[in-house]
Phi, psi and omega in degrees: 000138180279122154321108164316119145225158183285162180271340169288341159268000155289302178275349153295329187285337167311309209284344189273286178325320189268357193265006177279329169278344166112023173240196153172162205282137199230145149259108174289135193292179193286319234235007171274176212248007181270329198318306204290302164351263201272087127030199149298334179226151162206192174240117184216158173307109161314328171293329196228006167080355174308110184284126171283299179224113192269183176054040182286133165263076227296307177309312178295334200246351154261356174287327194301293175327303200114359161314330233200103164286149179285357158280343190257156173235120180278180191231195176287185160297159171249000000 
């Protein structure tokens, strides 16, 4: 059986990690005109505002970090 996690705790435990590289994980709201681009999720530099990375799979890129036990699943927001 998986253990439920929310996805805002999935993305704090990313954020805690990257924010050691001086980057960190943003959600594009549904109604920006950017959404297809950057995806639901992405990654940019905390100093410049820069995207590292578009198109994030938030579960695939915390199980790779190490963030994410091989029991959990994520859920919806609470």
């Amino acid at each position: 059986m998986q253990k439920p996690v929310t996805e805002l705790a999935v993305k704090r435990r990313l954020n805690r990690l990257l924010i050691e590289q001086g980057k960190c994980l943003r959600k594009c709201p549904g109604r920006s005109p950017w959404l297809n681009e950057l995806g639901n999720y992405y990654i940019a530099e905390i100093n410049t505002d820069n995207v590292i990375q578009a198109n994030v799979d938030l579960e695939a890129l915390a199980r790779k970090k190490g963030v994410m036990k091989s029991g959990e699943a994520i859920t919806g927001e609470m």
